[in-house]
Structures are given as C-alpha cells and as structure tokens.
C-alpha positions, 0 to 999 in steps of 0.5 A: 500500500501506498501513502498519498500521492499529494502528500509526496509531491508535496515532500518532494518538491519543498523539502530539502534535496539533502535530506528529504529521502531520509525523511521520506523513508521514515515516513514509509516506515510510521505509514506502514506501522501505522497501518497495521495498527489504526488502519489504512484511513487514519494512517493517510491522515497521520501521514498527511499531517506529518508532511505537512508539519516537516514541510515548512523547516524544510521549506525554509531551510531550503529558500535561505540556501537556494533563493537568490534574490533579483533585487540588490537589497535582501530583507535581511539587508534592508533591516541592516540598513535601517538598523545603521540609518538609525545609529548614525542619526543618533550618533549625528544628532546635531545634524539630525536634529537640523535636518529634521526641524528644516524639513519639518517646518518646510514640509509641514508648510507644504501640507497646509499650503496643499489643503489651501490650494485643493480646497480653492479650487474645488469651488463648485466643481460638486455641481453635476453640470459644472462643466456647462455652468457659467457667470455672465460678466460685463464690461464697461466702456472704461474697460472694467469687468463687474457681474451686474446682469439686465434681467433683459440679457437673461430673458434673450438667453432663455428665450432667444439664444439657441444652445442654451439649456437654462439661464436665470438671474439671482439677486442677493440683498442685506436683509438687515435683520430677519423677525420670527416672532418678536426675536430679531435674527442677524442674517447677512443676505437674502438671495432671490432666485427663480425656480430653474436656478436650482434646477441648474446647480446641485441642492439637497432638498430636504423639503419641498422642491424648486417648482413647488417652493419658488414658484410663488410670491412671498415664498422662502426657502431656508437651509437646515442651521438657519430653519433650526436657529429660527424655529428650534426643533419644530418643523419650519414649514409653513412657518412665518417670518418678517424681512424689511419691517413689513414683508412676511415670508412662509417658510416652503423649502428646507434645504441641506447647508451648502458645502463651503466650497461654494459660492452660494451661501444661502441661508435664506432663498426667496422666490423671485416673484417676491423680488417682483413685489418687494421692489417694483422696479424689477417687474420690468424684463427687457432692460439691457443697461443697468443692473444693480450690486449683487444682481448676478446672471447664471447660464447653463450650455447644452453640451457641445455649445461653445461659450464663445458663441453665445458671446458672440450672439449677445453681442450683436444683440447687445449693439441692436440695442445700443444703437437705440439707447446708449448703454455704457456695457459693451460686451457679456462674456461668459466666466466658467461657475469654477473660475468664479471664486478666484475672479479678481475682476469682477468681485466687489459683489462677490456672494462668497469671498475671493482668493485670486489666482495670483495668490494660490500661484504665489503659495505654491512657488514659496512652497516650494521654495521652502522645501527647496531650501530644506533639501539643500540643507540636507544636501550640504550636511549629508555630504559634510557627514559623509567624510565622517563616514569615509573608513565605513564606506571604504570597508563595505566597498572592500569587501564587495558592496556594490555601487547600487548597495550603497546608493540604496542605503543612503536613499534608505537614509534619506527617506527615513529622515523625509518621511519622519519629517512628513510624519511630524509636518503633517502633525504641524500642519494639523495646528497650522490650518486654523491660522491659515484660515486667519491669516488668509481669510478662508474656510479650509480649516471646516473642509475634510484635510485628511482624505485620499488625496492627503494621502497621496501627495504626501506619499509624492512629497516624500518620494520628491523630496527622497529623490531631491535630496538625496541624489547628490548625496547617495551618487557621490558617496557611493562614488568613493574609491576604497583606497582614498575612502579607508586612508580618510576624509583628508583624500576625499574629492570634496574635502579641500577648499578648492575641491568641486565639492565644496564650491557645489557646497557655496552654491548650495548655501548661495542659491538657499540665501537668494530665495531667502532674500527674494522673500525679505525684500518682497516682504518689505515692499509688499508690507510698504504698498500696505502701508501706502493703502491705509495711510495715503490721503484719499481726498476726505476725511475717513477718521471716526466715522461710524456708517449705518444703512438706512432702512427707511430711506427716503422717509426725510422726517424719520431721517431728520429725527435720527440727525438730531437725536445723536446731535443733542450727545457730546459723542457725536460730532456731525452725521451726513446722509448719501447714497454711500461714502465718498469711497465704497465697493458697492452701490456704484451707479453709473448714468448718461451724461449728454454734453456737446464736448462729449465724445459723440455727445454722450458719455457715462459718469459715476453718480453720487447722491448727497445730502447738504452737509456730505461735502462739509462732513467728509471734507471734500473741498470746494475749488469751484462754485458753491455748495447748495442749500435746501432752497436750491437742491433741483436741477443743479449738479456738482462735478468733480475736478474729473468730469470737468475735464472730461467735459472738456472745460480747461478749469473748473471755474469754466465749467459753473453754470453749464448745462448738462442733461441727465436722466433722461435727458434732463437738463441741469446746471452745474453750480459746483465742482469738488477736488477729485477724490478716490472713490474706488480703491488706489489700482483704479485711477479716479473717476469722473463724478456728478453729485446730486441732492436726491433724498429719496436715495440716502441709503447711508447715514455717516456719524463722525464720533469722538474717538476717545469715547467710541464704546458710549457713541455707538451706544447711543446710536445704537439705542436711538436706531433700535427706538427708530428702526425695532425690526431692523437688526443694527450693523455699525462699521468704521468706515476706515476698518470698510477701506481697509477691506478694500485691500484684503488679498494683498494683506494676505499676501503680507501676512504669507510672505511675511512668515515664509521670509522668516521661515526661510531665513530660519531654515537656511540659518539652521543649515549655515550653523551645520556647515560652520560646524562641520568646518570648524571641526575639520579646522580644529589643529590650524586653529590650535596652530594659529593660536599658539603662534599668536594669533587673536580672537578677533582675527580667527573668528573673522576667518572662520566668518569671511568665507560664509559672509562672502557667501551671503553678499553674493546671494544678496547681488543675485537676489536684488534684481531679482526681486526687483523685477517680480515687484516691479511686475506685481505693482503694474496692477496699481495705479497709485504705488509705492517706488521700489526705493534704494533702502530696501535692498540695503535693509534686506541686505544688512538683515541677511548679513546680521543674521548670518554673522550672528549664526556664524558667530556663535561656532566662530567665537567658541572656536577660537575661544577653545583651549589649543593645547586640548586641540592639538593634543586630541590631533 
C-alpha cells in the first residue's frame, strides 16, 4: 500500500534535496506501522499531517540556501540598513536634529499650503453640470469687468439664444435683520432666485422642491442651521417670518447647508416673484443697461455649445440695442461657475469671498521654495557627514558592496529622515490650518484635510523630496574609491577648499540665501504698498466715522429725527446722509451724461447722491462754485475736478453754470465742482463724478464720533436706531476698518510672505550653523596652530566668518534684481504705488548679513575661544 500521492509531491518538491529521502523513508516506515495498527484511513491522515508539519523547516531551510534574490537589497539587508540609518542619526544628532526641524517646518508648510490650494479650487466643481455652468460678466466702456446682469440679457438667453439649456438671474440683498416672532435674527443676505436656478446647480432638498417652493410670491426657502436657529426643533414649514419691517415670508423649502466650497451661501432663498413685489422696479424684463450690486446672471450650455458663441450672439444683440439707447456695457462674456471664486475682476459683489489666482500661484512657488531650501540643507550636511563616514564606506566597498548597495542605503537614509519629517509636518500642519484660515481669510480649516488625496501627495512629497535630496548625496558617496575612502576624509574629492565639492557646497548655501532674500525684500515692499493703502490721503476725511444703512430711506422726517437725536450727545460730532461714502465697493451707479464736448455727445459718469452737509462732513473741498442749500437742491449738479475735464472745460471755474442733461435727458446746471477724490480703491485711477441732492436715495447715514469715547457713541446710536428702526437688526462699521477691506488679498499676501521670509531665513540659518560646524571641526589643529603662534580672537573668528559672509553678499547681488523685477511686475496692477526705493535692498541686505554673522558667530567665537593645547593634543 501506498501513502498519498499529494502528500509526496508535496515532500518532494519543498523539502530539502539533502535530506528529504531520509525523511521520506521514515515516513514509509510510521505509514506502514501505522497501518497495521489504526488502519489504512487514519494512517493517510497521520501521514498527511506529518508532511505537512516537516514541510515548512524544510521549506525554509531550503529558500535561505537556494533563493537568490533579483533585487540588490535582501530583507535581511534592508533591516541592516535601517538598523545603521538609525545609529548614525543618533550618533549625528546635531545634524539630525537640523535636518529634521528644516524639513519639518518646510514640509509641514507644504501640507497646509496643499489643503489651501485643493480646497480653492474645488469651488463648485460638486455641481453635476459644472462643466456647462457659467457667470455672465460685463464690461464697461472704461474697460472694467463687474457681474451686474439686465434681467433683459437673461430673458434673450432663455428665450432667444439657441444652445442654451437654462439661464436665470439671482439677486442677493442685506436683509438687515430677519423677525420670527418678536426675536430679531442677524442674517447677512437674502438671495432671490427663480425656480430653474436650482434646477441648474446641485441642492439637497430636504423639503419641498424648486417648482413647488419658488414658484410663488412671498415664498422662502431656508437651509437646515438657519430653519433650526429660527424655529428650534419644530418643523419650519409653513412657518412665518418678517424681512424689511413689513414683508412676511412662509417658510416652503428646507434645504441641506451648502458645502463651503461654494459660492452660494444661502441661508435664506426667496422666490423671485417676491423680488417682483418687494421692489417694483424689477417687474420690468427687457432692460439691457443697468443692473444693480449683487444682481448676478447664471447660464447653463447644452453640451457641445461653445461659450464663445453665445458671446458672440449677445453681442450683436447687445449693439441692436445700443444703437437705440446708449448703454455704457459693451460686451457679456461668459466666466466658467469654477473660475468664479478666484475672479479678481469682477468681485466687489462677490456672494462668497475671493482668493485670486495670483495668490494660490504665489503659495505654491514659496512652497516650494521652502522645501527647496530644506533639501539643500540636507544636501550640504549629508555630504559634510559623509567624510565622517569615509573608513565605513571604504570597508563595505572592500569587501564587495556594490555601487547600487550603497546608493540604496543612503536613499534608505534619506527617506527615513523625509518621511519622519512628513510624519511630524503633517502633525504641524494639523495646528497650522486654523491660522491659515486667519491669516488668509478662508474656510479650509471646516473642509475634510485628511482624505485620499492627503494621502497621496504626501506619499509624492516624500518620494520628491527622497529623490531631491538625496541624489547628490547617495551618487557621490557611493562614488568613493576604497583606497582614498579607508586612508580618510583628508583624500576625499570634496574635502579641500578648492575641491568641486565644496564650491557645489557655496552654491548650495548661495542659491538657499537668494530665495531667502527674494522673500525679505518682497516682504518689505509688499508690507510698504500696505502701508501706502491705509495711510495715503484719499481726498476726505475717513477718521471716526461710524456708517449705518438706512432702512427707511427716503422717509426725510424719520431721517431728520435720527440727525438730531445723536446731535443733542457730546459723542457725536456731525452725521451726513448719501447714497454711500465718498469711497465704497458697492452701490456704484453709473448714468448718461449728454454734453456737446462729449465724445459723440454722450458719455457715462459715476453718480453720487448727497445730502447738504456730505461735502462739509467728509471734507471734500470746494475749488469751484458753491455748495447748495435746501432752497436750491433741483436741477443743479456738482462735478468733480474729473468730469470737468472730461467735459472738456480747461478749469473748473469754466465749467459753473453749464448745462448738462441727465436722466433722461434732463437738463441741469452745474453750480459746483469738488477736488477729485478716490472713490474706488488706489489700482483704479479716479473717476469722473456728478453729485446730486436726491433724498429719496440716502441709503447711508455717516456719524463722525469722538474717538476717545467710541464704546458710549455707538451706544447711543445704537439705542436711538433700535427706538427708530425695532425690526431692523443694527450693523455699525468704521468706515476706515470698510477701506481697509478694500485691500484684503494683498494683506494676505503680507501676512504669507511675511512668515515664509522668516521661515526661510530660519531654515537656511539652521543649515549655515551645520556647515560652520562641520568646518570648524575639520579646522580644529590650524586653529590650535594659529593660536599658539599668536594669533587673536578677533582675527580667527573673522576667518572662520569671511568665507560664509562672502557667501551671503553674493546671494544678496543675485537676489536684488531679482526681486526687483517680480515687484516691479506685481505693482503694474496699481495705479497709485509705492517706488521700489534704494533702502530696501540695503535693509534686506544688512538683515541677511546680521543674521548670518550672528549664526556664524556663535561656532566662530567658541572656536577660537577653545583651549589649543586640548586641540592639538586630541590631533
């Protein structure tokens, strides 16, 4: 009788060739035994088990003496390797630690600046037609680009345009405050939408639907926070809620909070046929000009529709009308929905904040650069430590370590370092996100950060980062010959001064000090423009004014009331009414003006609407005519010292008591004409401005207060508006805190170049200080020699720094012009700048000098300080 054929083969083809007959004979044998004894069955299965239990020793005796691995490195190699990696980064702990703070900080930065850059380009790229949806942009005949759409534009292409699938207009207004019940709620828009809009994006609906819940008038949807804050855990619909002292909404929709990653925060969506009824004015379709802040236009394409040729169609449907009415649009273009959140251009009404291109490009280049300098870091001090490694790689290499060995180990190295540091980055980086959302304004830190993608690209970062830094290292230390490797570092290629090594060395720490001083000098003149916005004198008086929107506009008696109220208090100095302040980024209107010294007899001005006491509270100067009183406020105009000259009056004095016809060509008299101001931010040049008395317009009461006593000023106005205007919720702001507003991206920018200067200057420091201590280490014997010859402290400590400082006044000659170029290009944007002044190169310069000399200086002086019989006697 036979034992199973299975268990055999199994015997025969893993055991040991030397020993598996004799094995297998003894198995024979115990089959035949157990045979006789238990029976056939059981002695198959005692057999079976029994190969079984000897075929894994065997097995594994087997592939330890015959397997040849195709790879160069073996497991059993692998875990040498790490094993020596780790001794000799805790034998080198000072070089260790340099390293991994520079890559740390560098690679932890790197991380947020990833989340930033994902997250900002991931606006609306969730809506499942995103690739067909776009924001229709105008232009205006001064070249400037805004979203305000005619709902006419909107009405042609549904209805007249092929190639379009849908197209609607949303309107978002301030709603000052929502009452449900007697509890007055703080919101900060009310959008109004039709119903095919949310047809077009992506809505979770909870309840209710676009059809049904926005179809009718004085409906409203809310999204899930806003319906719970209103109405607490009972169910909203059907629910009421009062906007504008009178207008009552009934809840008829609840949707799901839209995700920050979008421009469409809405807390609050009502239908457009409440639009229709709440203001008058938008029941008219078919008007082509016009079109107020925050009225934004929405297109989506059937697909295979070109953009460029719905552009194309509205602009000859926009010259059909022009050629009746004169409107200051010229052309519609269609901006891609995902490009919206980094549109520059056209944000001054933006639904949602905007991060321009320039900046995410910006993060990225010093990103890199960060990771850069803390590559050379390492780059410098692996070779520094590689002649302390010379007699180790001379034996491995006599004793048969190949090439490609070598080069795996210090790439083992390398990337145990690097991922180290991407482990302790991405713990920094977990800290970091909440001041970035700070420092740059946005809403990364409420977005998921950890995800696949996270994953991904530090599993990138690390291999890049392996590769940048290690490649040098690992190719010229595996490199060495044996001979001059064992006889030590004395007769390594790169140990002399002249040695191409070292002047790889210089280059290394050059080109880490040029990207440093670019970022200083770029921080300087960045942090003076800053300072150039908020401090330059933009023709008024901007200091302690309070600014509060006027409910009840046009109601002069309640308006009168309020002005006299706050003036009866110390605390309140004066209070004007207007349209806006002299400089704001909304309520921008803009009409005809029909003059024979116009180019073809018309032209479009900006219109402000003023109130008796603006010129006087704001400061504006008169240069020109008079100011009106209460008696004289129809059919006279003011202009500024702009549209005098656009009018083409060589003084303003020339231009009193002309005529110009306004609205609708209504003609009025100049009487005055005010010294030009900046109404809009220092990038746009000044406008042309005409001034006119319209009480029934003054949407913005300004309070200058007495600064010293602020808290109890806006206390007063605050008690007197909640007695005036109770179901209207009470929003001061400083109108200077408004301006600064103005300049938002490029205090972002400061505040970013800012620390990444620091942070470079720290990490190239922190590899200076490695290199100065290696160097004073491999000159310990000269200095001993030096010092007992006579030599003073002062003279070798200046040894051992000129070199380095060499170093850094040659990167700060390569830098300058290069940072005065970027700079130069980056203040072409602004019509008002600061100059690139001679001082700040010399302040960079003297910076990045002091700080290297007082990184140098600190291995210097102990050096020459050192007791030279100790060197030489340990030589």
């Amino acid at each position: 009788m036979t034992p199973p054929r299975f268990a055999t083969w199994l015997l025969k083809t893993f055991g040991h060739p030397d020993v598996s007959e004799e094995v297998q004979g003894d198995l024979l044998e115990l089959y035949a035994h157990w045979t006789q004894t238990v029976g056939r069955r059981k002695a198959n299965w005692r057999y079976s088990l029994n190969t079984l239990k000897l075929l894994r020793p065997l097995a594994k005796r087997k592939r330890n003496e015959q397997y040849t691995s195709p790879f160069p490195l073996s497991p059993t190699m692998i875990r040498s390797y790490g094993k020596i990696a780790w001794r000799s980064m805790i034998r080198n702990r000072s070089y260790t630690l340099i390293n991994m703070v520079g890559l740390t900080l560098a690679l932890g930065i790197g991380i947020v600046l990833f989340w930033i850059v994902r997250f900002e380009y991931s606006f609306d790229r969730y809506h499942h037609h995103a690739d067909r949806l776009y924001r229709i942009i105008n232009q205006t005949q001064y070249g400037e680009k805004g979203s305000h759409v005619p709902q006419g534009v909107i009405k042609a292409l549904a209805n007249q345009i092929s190639g379009i699938e849908a197209a609607a207009n949303v309107y978002a207004i301030e709603s000052d405050g929502v009452k449900v019940g007697q509890t007055l709620f703080n919101v900060k828009y009310i959008f109004f939408s039709p119903p095919q809009f949310l047809d077009m994006i992506d809505v979770d609906w909870l309840s209710g639907s676009p059809k049904q819940s926005l179809s009718k008038p004085y409906q409203v949807v809310l999204d899930e926070p806003t319906a719970q804050r209103f109405f607490g855990s009972s169910n909203a619909l059907g629910k009421t809620l009062r906007i504008r002292n009178d207008v009552v909404l009934t809840v008829s929709g609840i949707i799901r909070k839209v995700p920050v990653n979008s421009e469409f925060q809405f807390q609050m969506l009502a239908s457009r046929e409440t639009l229709k009824r709440i203001m008058p004015e938008y029941q008219n379709e078919n008007y082509w000009s016009g079109g107020d802040s925050m009225h934004h236009g929405y297109v989506l394409l059937k697909p295979g529709t070109a953009p460029s040729a719905i552009e194309a169609t509205l602009a000859k449907m926009l010259a059909q009308h022009s050629a009746q009415h004169h409107y200051h649009y010229t052309s519609f273009t269609l901006l891609p929905l995902v490009d919206v959140h980094r549109d520059t251009q056209s944000d001054a009404d933006s639904y949602h904040y905007v991060l321009p291109q320039w900046i995410l490009y910006t993060l990225v280049g010093i990103g890199l650069f960060l990771i850069l300098i803390a590559c050379i870091n390492f780059i410098n001090l692996a070779t520094v430590q590689a002649t302390q490694r010379s007699r180790e790689i001379g034996i491995r290499k006599a004793l048969g370590s190949s090439r490609a060995q070598l080069i795996s180990q210090f790439f083992g190295e390398t990337a145990l370092v690097v991922f180290l540091g991407i482990g302790l980055g991405g713990l920094l980086a977990n800290q970091l996100i909440r001041y970035a959302d700070q420092l740059l304004n946005t809403q990364v830190a409420q977005s998921a950060v950890w995800d696949g993608s996270s994953v991904v690209f530090l599993l990138v970062l690390g291999v890049v980062t392996t590769l940048l830094a290690g490649v040098y290292p690992a190719l010229i230390v595996s490199g060495f010959q044996p001979v001059r490797a064992l006889r030590g570092p004395w007769f390594l290629p790169f140990r002399g001064l002249g040695g191409v090594g070292l002047s790889l060395r210089q280059s290394l720490v050059v080109g880490q000090f040029v990207i440093a001083q670019i970022l200083v000098i770029c921080t300087i003149i960045g942090v003076k423009q800053i300072r150039y916005f908020y401090q330059q004198d933009l023709g008024f008086d901007k200091k302690a004014i309070v600014t509060v929107n006027m409910p009840d506009r046009g109601n002069a008696v309640v308006r009168e009331r309020f002005r006299q109220q706050l003036l009866q208090h110390p605390e309140i100095k004066d209070v004007a009414f207007g349209l806006t302040t002299p400089s704001s980024n909304r309520q921008w209107w803009w009409n005809p003006v029909r003059h024979p010294n116009l180019p073809n007899g018309e032209y479009t001005f900006r219109f402000q609407y003023v109130d008796t006491n603006y010129f006087n509270f704001f400061k504006i100067p008169l240069i020109a005519g008079r100011s009106w009183t209460h008696a004289d406020t129809n059919a006279v105009a003011i202009i500024n010292e702009k549209a005098a000259r656009s009018l083409g009056f060589q003084s303003p004095e020339r231009a009193v008591g002309e005529r110009i016809n306004l609205n609708n060509n209504t003609p009025f008299t100049i009487m005055g004409v005010v010294k030009d101001y900046h109404s809009q931010s220092l990038r746009s040049a000044i406008v042309p401005h005409v001034f006119l008395y319209a009480d029934w317009n003054f949407q913005t009461a300004s309070i200058r207060i007495d600064p010293d006593r602020s808290t109890r000023a806006i206390a007063l106005i605050g008690g007197y508006w909640k007695a005036l205007f109770p179901n209207y919720y009470f929003t001061p702001s400083f109108l200077e805190q408004d301006l600064r507003s103005f300049y938002e991206d490029e205090r972002k920018l400061s505040n970013f170049l800012t620390l990444f200067a620091v942070l470079g200057i720290f990490i190239g420091c922190l590899g200076l200080f490695g290199l100065v201590s290696f160097v004073v280490t491999q000159r310990t014997r000269e200095i001993g020699v030096r010092k007992v010859l006579g030599a003073t402290v002062t003279s070798i400590f200046t040894l051992l720094s000129s070199d380095f400082l060499r170093l850094v006044l040659i990167a700060i000659v390569i830098a300058s012009p290069i940072a005065y170029y970027l700079m130069s290009q980056f203040l072409q944007a602004y019509e008002y700048k600061v100059a690139i002044d001679w001082w700040v190169f010399a302040l960079a310069g003297l910076l990045a000098i002091g700080i290297a000399l007082i990184t140098v200086s600190f291995q210097s002086i102990k050096a020459a300080l050192a007791n030279p019989i100790k060197s030489l006697r340990s030589e």
